[in-house]
C-alpha positions as CSV (number, residue, x, y, z in Angstrom):
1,X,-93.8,94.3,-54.7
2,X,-93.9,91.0,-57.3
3,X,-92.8,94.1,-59.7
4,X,-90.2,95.7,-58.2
5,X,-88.6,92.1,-58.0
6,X,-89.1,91.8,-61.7
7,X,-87.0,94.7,-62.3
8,X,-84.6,93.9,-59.7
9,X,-83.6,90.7,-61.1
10,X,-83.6,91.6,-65.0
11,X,-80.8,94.3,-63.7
12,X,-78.9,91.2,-61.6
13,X,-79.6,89.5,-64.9
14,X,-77.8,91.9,-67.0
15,X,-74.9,92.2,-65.1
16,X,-74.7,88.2,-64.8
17,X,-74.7,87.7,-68.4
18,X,-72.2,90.9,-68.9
19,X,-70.4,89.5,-66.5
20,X,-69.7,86.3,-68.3
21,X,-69.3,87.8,-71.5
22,X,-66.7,90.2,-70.5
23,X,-64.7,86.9,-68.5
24,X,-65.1,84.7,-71.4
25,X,-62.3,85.5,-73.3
26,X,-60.2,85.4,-70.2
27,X,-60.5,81.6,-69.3
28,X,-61.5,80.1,-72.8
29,X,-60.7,80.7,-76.7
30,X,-63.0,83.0,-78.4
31,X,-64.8,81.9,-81.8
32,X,-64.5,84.2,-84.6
33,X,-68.3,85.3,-84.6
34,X,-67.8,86.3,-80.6
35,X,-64.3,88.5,-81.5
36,X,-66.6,90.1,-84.3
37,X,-70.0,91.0,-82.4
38,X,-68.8,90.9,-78.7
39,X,-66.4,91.5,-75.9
40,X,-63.4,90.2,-76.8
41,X,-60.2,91.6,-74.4
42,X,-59.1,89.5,-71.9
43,X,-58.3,90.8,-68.4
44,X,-55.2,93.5,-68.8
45,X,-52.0,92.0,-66.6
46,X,-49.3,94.4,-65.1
47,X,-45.9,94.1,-65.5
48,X,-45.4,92.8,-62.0
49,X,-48.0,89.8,-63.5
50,X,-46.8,89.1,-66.6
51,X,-43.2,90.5,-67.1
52,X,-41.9,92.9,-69.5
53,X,-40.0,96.3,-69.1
54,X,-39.6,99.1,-66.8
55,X,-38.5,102.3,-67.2
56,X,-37.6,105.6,-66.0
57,X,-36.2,108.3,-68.2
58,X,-35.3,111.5,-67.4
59,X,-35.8,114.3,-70.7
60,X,-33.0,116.5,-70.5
61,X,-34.9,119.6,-71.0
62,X,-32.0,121.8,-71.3
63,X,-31.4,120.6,-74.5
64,X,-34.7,121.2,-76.0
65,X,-34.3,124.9,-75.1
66,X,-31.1,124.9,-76.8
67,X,-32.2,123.6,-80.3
68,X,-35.0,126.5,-80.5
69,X,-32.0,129.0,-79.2
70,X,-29.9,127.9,-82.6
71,X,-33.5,127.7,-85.1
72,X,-33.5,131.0,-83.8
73,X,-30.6,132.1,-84.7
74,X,-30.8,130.7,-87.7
75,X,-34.1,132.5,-88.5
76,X,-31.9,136.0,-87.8
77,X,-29.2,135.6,-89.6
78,X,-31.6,135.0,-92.7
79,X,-33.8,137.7,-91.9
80,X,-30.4,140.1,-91.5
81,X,-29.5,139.3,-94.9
82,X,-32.8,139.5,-96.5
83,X,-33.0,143.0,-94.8
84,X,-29.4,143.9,-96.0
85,X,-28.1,144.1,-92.2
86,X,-24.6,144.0,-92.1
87,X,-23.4,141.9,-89.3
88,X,-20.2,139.9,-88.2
89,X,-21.5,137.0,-86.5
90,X,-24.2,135.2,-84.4
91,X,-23.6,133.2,-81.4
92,X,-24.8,131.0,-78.8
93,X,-24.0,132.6,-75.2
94,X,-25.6,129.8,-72.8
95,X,-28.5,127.9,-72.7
96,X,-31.4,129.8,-73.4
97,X,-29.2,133.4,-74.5
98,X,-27.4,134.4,-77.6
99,X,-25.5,137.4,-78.8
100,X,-25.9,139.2,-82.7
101,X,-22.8,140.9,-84.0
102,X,-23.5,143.8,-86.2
103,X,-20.7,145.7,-87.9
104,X,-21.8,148.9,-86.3
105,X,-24.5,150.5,-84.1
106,X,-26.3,152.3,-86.7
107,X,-27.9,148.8,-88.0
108,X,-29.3,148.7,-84.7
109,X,-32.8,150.4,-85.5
110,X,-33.2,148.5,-88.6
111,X,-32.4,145.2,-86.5
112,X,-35.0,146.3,-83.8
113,X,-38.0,147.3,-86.9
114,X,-37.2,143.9,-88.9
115,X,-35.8,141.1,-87.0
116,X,-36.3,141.9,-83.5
117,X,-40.0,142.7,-84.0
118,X,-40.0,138.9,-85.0
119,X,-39.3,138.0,-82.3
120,X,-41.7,137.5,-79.9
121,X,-40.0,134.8,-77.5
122,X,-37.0,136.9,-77.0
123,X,-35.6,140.1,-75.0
124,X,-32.8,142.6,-75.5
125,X,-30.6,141.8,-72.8
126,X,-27.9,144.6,-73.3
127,X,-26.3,146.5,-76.4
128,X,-22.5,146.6,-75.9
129,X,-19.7,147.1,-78.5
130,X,-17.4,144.8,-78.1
131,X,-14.0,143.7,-80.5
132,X,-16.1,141.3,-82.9
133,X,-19.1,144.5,-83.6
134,X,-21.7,145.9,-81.7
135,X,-23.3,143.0,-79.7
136,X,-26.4,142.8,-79.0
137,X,-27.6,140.1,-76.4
138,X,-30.8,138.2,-76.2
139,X,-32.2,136.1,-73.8
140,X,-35.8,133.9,-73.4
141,X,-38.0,134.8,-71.4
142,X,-38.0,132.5,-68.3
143,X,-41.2,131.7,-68.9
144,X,-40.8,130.3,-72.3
145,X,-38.0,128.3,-71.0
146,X,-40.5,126.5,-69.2
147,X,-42.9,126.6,-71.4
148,X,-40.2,124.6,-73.8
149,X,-39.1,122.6,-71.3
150,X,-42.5,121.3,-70.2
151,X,-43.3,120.9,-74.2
152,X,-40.8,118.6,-74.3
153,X,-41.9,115.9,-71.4
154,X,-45.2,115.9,-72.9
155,X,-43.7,115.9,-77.1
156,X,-41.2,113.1,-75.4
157,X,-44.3,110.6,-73.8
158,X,-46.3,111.2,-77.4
159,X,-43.0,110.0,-79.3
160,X,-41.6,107.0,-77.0
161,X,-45.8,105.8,-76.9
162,X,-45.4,106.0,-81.3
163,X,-42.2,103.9,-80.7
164,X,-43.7,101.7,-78.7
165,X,-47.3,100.8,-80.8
166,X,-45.1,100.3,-83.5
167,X,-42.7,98.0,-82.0
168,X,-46.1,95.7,-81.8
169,X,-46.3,95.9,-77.7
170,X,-49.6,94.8,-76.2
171,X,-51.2,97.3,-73.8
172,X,-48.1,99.8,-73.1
173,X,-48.0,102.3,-70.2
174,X,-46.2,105.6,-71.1
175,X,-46.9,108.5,-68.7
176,X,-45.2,111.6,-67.3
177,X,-43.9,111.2,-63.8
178,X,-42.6,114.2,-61.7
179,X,-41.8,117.4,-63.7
180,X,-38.8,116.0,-66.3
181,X,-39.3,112.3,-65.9
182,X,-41.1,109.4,-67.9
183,X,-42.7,105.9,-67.0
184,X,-42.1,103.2,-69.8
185,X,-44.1,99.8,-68.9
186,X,-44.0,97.2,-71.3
187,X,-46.1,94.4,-70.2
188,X,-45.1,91.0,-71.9
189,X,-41.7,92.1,-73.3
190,X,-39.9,88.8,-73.2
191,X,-37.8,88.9,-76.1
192,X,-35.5,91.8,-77.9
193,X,-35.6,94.2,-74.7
194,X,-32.4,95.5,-75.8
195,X,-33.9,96.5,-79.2
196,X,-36.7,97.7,-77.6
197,X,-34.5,100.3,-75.2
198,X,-32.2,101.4,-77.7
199,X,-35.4,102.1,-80.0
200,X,-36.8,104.0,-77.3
201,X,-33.5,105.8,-76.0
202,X,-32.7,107.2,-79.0
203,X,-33.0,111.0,-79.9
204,X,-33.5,110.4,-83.2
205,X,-32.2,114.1,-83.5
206,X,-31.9,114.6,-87.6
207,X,-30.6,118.1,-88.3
208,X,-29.3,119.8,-91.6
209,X,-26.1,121.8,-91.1
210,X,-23.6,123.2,-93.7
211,X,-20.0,122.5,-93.8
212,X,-17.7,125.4,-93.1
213,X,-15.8,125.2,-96.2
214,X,-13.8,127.5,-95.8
215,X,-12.8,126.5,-92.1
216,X,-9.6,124.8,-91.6
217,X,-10.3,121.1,-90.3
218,X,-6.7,120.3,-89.4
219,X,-6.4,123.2,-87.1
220,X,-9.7,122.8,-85.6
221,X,-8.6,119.5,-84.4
222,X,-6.2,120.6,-83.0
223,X,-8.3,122.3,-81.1
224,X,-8.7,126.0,-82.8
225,X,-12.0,125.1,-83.7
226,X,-13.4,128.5,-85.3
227,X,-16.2,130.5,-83.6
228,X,-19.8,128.9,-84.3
229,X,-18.4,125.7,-85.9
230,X,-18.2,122.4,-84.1
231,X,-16.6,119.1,-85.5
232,X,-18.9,116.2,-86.0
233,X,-17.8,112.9,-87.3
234,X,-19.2,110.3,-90.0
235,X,-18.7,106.8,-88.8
236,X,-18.4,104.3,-91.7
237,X,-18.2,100.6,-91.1
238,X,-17.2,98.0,-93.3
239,X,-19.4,94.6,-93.3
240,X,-17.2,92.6,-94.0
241,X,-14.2,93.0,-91.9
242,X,-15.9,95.4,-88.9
243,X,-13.6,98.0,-89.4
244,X,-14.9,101.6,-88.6
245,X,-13.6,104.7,-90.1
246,X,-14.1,108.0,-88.6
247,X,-14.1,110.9,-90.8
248,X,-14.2,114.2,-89.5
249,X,-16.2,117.3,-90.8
250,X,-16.1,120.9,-89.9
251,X,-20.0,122.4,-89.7
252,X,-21.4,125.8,-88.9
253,X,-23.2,125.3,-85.7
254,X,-26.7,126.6,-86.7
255,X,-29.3,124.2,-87.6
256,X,-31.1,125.4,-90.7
257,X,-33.6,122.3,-90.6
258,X,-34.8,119.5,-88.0
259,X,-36.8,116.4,-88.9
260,X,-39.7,117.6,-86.9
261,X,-40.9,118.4,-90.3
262,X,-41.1,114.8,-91.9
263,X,-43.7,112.8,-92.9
264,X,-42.3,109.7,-93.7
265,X,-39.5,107.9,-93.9
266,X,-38.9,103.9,-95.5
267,X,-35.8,101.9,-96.5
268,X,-35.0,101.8,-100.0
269,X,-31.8,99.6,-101.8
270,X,-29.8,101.7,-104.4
271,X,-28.5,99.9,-107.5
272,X,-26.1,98.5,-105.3
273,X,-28.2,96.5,-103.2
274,X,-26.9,99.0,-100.5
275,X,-29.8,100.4,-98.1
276,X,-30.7,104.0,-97.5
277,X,-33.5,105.9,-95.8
278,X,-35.8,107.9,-98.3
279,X,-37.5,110.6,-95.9
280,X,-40.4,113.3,-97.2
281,X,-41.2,116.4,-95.8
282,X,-44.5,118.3,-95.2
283,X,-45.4,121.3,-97.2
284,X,-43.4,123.7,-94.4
285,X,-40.6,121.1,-94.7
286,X,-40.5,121.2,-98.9
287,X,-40.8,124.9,-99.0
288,X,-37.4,125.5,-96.5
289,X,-35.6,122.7,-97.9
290,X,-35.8,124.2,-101.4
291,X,-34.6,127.6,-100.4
292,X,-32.0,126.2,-97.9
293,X,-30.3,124.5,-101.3
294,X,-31.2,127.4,-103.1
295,X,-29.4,129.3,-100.8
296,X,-26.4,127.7,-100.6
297,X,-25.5,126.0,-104.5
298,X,-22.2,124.7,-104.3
299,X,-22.5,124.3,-100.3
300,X,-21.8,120.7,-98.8
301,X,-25.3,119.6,-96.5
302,X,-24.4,117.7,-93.9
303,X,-27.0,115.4,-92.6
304,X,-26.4,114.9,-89.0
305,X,-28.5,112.8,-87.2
306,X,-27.7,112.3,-83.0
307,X,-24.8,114.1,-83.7
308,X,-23.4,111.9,-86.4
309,X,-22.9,112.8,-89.8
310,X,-24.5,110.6,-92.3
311,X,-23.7,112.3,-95.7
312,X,-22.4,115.9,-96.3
313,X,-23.0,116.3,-100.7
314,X,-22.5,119.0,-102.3
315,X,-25.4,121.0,-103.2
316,X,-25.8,121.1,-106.7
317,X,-28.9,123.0,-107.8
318,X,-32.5,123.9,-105.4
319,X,-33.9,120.7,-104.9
320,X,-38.1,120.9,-104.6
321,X,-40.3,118.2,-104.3
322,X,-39.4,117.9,-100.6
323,X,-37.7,114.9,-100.4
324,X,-34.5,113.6,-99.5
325,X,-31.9,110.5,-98.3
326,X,-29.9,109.9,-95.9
327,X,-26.5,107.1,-96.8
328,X,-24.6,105.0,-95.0
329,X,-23.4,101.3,-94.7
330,X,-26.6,100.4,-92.6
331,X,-27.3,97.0,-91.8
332,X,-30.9,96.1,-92.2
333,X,-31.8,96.1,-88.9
334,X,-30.2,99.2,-88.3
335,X,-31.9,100.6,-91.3
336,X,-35.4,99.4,-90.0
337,X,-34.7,101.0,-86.9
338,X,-33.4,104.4,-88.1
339,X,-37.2,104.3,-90.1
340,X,-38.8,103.3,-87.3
341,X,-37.5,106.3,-84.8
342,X,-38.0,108.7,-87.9
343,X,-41.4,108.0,-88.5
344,X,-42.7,108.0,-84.8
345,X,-40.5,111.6,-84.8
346,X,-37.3,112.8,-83.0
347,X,-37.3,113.5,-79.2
348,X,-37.5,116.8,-78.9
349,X,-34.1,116.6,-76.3
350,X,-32.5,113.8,-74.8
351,X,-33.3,111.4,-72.5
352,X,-31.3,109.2,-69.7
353,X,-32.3,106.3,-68.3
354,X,-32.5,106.8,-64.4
355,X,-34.1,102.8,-63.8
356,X,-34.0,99.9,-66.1
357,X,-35.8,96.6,-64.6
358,X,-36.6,93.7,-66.5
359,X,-39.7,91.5,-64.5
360,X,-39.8,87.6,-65.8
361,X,-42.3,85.9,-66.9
362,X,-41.5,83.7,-64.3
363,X,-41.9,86.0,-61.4
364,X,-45.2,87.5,-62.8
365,X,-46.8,83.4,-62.8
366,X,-45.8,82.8,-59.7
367,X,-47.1,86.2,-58.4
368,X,-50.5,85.7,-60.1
369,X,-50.3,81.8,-58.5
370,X,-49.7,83.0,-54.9
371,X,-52.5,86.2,-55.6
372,X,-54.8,84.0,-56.8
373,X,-54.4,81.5,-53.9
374,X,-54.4,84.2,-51.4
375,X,-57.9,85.4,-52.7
376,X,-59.6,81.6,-52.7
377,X,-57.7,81.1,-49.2
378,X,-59.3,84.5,-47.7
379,X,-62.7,84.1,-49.8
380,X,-62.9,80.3,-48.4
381,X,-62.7,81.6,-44.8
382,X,-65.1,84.4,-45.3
383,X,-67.7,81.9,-46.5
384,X,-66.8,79.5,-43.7
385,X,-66.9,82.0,-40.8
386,X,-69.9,83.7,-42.3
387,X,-71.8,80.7,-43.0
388,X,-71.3,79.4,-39.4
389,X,-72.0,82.8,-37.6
390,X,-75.1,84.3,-39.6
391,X,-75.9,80.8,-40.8
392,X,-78.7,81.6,-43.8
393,X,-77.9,84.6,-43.9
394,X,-74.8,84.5,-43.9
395,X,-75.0,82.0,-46.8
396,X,-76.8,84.9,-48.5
397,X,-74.1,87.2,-48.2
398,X,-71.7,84.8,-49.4
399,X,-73.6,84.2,-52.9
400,X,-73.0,88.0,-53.0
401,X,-69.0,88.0,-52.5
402,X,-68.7,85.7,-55.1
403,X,-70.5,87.8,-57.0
404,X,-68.9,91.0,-56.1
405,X,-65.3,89.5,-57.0
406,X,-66.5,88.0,-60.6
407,X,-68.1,91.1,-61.7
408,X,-64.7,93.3,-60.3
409,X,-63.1,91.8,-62.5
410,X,-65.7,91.8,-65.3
411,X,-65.4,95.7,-64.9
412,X,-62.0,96.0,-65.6
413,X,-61.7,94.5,-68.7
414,X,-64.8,96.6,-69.5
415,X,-63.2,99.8,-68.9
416,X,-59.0,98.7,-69.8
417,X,-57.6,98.6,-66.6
418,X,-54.7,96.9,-66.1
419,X,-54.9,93.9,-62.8
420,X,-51.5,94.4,-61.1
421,X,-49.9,92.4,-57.9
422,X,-51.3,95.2,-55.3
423,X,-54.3,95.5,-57.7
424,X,-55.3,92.1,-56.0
425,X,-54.3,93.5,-52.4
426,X,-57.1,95.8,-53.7
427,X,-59.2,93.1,-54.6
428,X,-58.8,91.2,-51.1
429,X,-59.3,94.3,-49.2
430,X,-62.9,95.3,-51.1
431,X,-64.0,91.4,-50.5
432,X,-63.3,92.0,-47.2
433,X,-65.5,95.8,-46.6
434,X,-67.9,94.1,-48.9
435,X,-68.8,91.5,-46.0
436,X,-68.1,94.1,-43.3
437,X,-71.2,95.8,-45.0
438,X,-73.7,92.9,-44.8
439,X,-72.0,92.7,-41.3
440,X,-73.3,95.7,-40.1
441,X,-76.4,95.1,-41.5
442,X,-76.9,92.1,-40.2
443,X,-75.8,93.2,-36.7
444,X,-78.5,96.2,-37.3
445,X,-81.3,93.2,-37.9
446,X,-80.3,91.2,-35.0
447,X,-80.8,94.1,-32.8
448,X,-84.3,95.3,-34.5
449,X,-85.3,91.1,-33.7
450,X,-84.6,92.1,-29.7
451,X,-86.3,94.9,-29.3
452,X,-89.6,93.1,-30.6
453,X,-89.5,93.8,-34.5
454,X,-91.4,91.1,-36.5
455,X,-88.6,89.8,-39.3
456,X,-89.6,91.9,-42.4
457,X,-89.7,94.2,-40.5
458,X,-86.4,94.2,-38.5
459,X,-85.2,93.4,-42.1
460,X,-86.6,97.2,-43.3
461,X,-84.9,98.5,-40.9
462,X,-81.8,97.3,-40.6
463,X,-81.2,97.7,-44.5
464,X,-82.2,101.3,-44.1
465,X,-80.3,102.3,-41.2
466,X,-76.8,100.7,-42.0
467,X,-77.1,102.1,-45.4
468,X,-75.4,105.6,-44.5
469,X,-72.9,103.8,-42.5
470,X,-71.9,101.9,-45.3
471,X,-72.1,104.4,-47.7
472,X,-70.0,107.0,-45.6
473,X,-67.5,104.3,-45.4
474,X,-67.2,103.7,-49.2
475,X,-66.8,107.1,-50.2
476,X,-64.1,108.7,-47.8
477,X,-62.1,105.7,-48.8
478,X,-62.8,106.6,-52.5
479,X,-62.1,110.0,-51.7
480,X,-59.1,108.4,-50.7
481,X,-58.2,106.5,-53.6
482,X,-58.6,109.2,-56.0
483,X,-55.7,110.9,-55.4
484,X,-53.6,108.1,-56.0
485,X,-55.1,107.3,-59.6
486,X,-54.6,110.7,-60.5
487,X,-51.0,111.0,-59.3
488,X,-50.0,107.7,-59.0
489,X,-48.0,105.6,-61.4
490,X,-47.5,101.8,-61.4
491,X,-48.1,99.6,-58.0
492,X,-49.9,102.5,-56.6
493,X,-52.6,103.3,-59.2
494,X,-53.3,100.1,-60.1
495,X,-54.2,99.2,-56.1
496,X,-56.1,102.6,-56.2
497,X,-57.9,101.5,-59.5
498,X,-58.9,98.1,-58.2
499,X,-60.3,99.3,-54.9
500,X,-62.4,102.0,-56.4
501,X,-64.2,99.7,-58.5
502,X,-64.6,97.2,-56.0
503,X,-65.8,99.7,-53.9
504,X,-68.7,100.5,-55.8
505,X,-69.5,97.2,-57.1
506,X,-69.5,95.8,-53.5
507,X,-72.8,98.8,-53.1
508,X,-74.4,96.7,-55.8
509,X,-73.5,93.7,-53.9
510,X,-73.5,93.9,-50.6
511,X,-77.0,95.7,-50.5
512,X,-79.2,95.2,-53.7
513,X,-78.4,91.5,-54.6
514,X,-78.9,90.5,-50.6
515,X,-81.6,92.9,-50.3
516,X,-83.0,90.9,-53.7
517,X,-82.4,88.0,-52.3
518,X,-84.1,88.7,-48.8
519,X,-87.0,90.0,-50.5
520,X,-87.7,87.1,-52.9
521,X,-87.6,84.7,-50.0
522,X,-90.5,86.4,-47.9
523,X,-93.0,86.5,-51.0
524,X,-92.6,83.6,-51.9
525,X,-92.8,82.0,-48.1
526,X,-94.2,83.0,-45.0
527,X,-91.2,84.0,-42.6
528,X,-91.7,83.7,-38.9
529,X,-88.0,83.8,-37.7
530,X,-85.4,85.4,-39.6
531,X,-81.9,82.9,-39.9
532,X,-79.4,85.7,-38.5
């Protein structure tokens, strides 16, 4: 018996001391030597506790499918003239569909054996002649279109959270929500919130196009704008008196490049002092931008980022090396920003903003004030009642709660989880089946003590038999709670978080520290009447 106590207290002892060293950092400044060897994270607030920005975006899937559509297109108009096809055009149709022009129907078979082979994500739809060549239709499978689409929620959460870490945001929260949308928390965003949501907002959509030289850009705005060109504009502004320019430019619709193949992009001053953004491409990157200016000496490239041209120069000679700029009169905080969105990568489509709240700082103190004094109010008539009822006992049970609700809180800055406002409902509510378990038990002693039973005794049993009881309790509402972490988002985890923990914490609580407790008191005194 003597050693079984032993044990039992070195574990209370453990998770005493871990105890304090996890909440230390909370309530007190931390020495250098602690930050270096130990625990050092104080307890994670919500944005409902400490303010910051909420967000839900919506990715506009749609558009995703329609950038691979036109990189496929691109990839068979190249493959057509590699393979000597001789074709008339190539042309968006919808969404997630486009149509091939060949001059005749005898390039058909040699379309089928060297493009459409290639193929993989695409179907024949139908094979018609029509006034502009032999069309032949092709469509994505539905599947893909999913597939794309889906792609592009998760591609979107990865980019926003690279946004966001580099934006220097403590502890964000980015996470899918529903099938097309996206929750953005930033807890502790007080200042530059507008920065923050145009940084996040943006598409960030760089694409290389060429210029239809040989299109007519006066007629096109008038609006005979040629099949598969679109008009794009460069917006210039000058510093100095805040006048904007547009200039309008005639491009070929298909995107021979997309800055899903950079690796890094800075801001660099030219001779000038004028800033520009000096991107590099991977290996993939430097091998297609070199043959897209080989292809097309003499060409202009227009550099279209968001649909807005940046620069459109002429291509002199194949440029290797895999690097390029893009010009304009950028401020410098709208040149650190355009590096910033580059380097965490484009959004693969773009996204609207369905809910924009801003939480104060304000709100979140006076949330945690009336939490916190809602806890010590509740806690203070636990102890009272308890105290008065089950008198020692009850006492005992009391030096557990206050355990159970340090060491709750201990275990969620062990494991990162974030305390929000129903995340201390959560708290109240396992204080509260926490006592209810020593209840029972104590109810279960009481009744052992009537029928006879000496106290140790009555003590055995009433430990034993309420332990099922309690334990059945505990885990249907886990099973419970579970759901809600997994699906959850926000309010609704973080209450679902809270309770979990406290649910098994209380199990350590509620039965081995009273039980420890009990026990201690009978070896080291004779009992004759148990306080109950």
């Amino acid at each position: 018996m003597i050693q079984s106590l032993q044990w039992r207290f070195a574990i209370v002892a453990v998770v005493l001391v871990a105890t304090v060293f996890f909440l230390y950092p909370t309530v007190g400044p931390v020495p250098p030597i602690w930050a270096k060897y130990l625990p050092s994270s104080p307890i994670r607030l919500g944005l409902d506790l400490q303010g910051g920005l909420y967000l839900v975006l919506e990715v506009q899937g749609d558009k995703a499918v329609e950038a691979v559509v036109d990189q496929t297109m691109s990839e068979a108009s190249a493959l057509m003239k590699d393979n000597k096809i001789r074709y008339n055009d190539v042309l968006r149709t919808s969404e997630s569909t486009f149509a091939v022009y060949l001059k005749d129907a005898a390039q058909e078979a040699v379309f089928d054996a060297t493009v459409m082979d290639k193929m993989t994500n695409f179907r024949k739809l139908s094979t018609t002649p029509s006034d502009k060549g032999y069309e032949i239709r092709l469509g994505m499978y539905p599947k893909v279109v999913e597939d794309i689409k889906r792609q592009a929620v998760r591609q979107a959460v990865d980019t926003i959270r690279n946004r966001v870490d580099q934006l220097g945001v403590a502890e964000p929260d980015v996470v899918v929500h529903g099938e097309d949308r996206i929750l953005v928390q930033l807890p502790g965003l007080k200042e530059d919130i507008d920065q923050a949501i145009r940084i996040i907002k943006r598409t960030a959509r760089l694409e290389f196009k060429l210029v239809d030289s040989k299109g007519d850009i006066n007629a096109a705005l008038k609006g005979n704008v040629p099949a598969g060109d679109e008009i794009l504009y460069k917006i210039d502004r000058n510093p100095s008196t805040g006048v904007t320019t547009r200039t309008p430019f005639l491009l070929k619709k298909p995107i021979l490049m997309t800055g899903d193949l950079l690796t890094d992009a800075r801001v660099r001053p030219d001779q000038g002092g004028r800033l520009y953004i000096a991107m590099d491409f991977n290996r993939r990157g430097a091998v297609l931008f070199e043959k897209i200016t080989g292809d097309n000496v003499g060409e202009r490239l227009a550099i279209v980022l968001d649909d807005v041209v940046y620069s459109a120069p002429v291509i002199k000679d194949r440029i290797a090396g895999g690097s390029a700029v893009i010009e304009g009169m950028f401020s410098p905080e709208e040149a650190r920003e355009l590096a910033l969105v580059l380097r965490a990568g484009s959004l693969p489509a773009p996204v609207k903003i369905l809910e924009n709240r801003t939480v104060g700082p304000s709100l979140g103190e006076d949330s945690i004030r009336m939490g916190r004094n809602a806890i010590i109010l509740g806690l203070a008539l636990v102890v009272f009642c308890m105290a008065a009822y089950y008198k020692w006992s009850g006492m005992v049970a009391n030096v557990a709660l206050v355990l159970n609700l340090f060491v709750i809180l201990a275990a969620m800055v062990a494991i990162r989880a974030t305390l929000t406002l129903p995340g201390l409902a959560g708290v109240a509510l396992t204080l509260g089946m926490a006592i209810d378990a020593n209840i029972l038990i104590f109810e279960r002693i009481r009744e052992e003590i009537r029928l006879g039973k000496s106290p140790k005794t009555a003590l055995d049993l009433g430990y034993s038999r309420a332990f099922w009881t309690i334990f059945d309790t505990n885990l249907t509402t886990v099973l419970a709670a579970l759901p809600l972490i997994q699906f959850g988002t926000g309010p609704i985890k973080g209450f679902a978080v809270t309770l979990c923990i406290g649910l098994a914490i209380s199990m350590f609580t509620a039965l081995f520290v009273t039980r420890l407790i009990f026990d201690y008191v009978f070896v080291r005194m004779p009992i004759k009447r148990l306080s109950v």
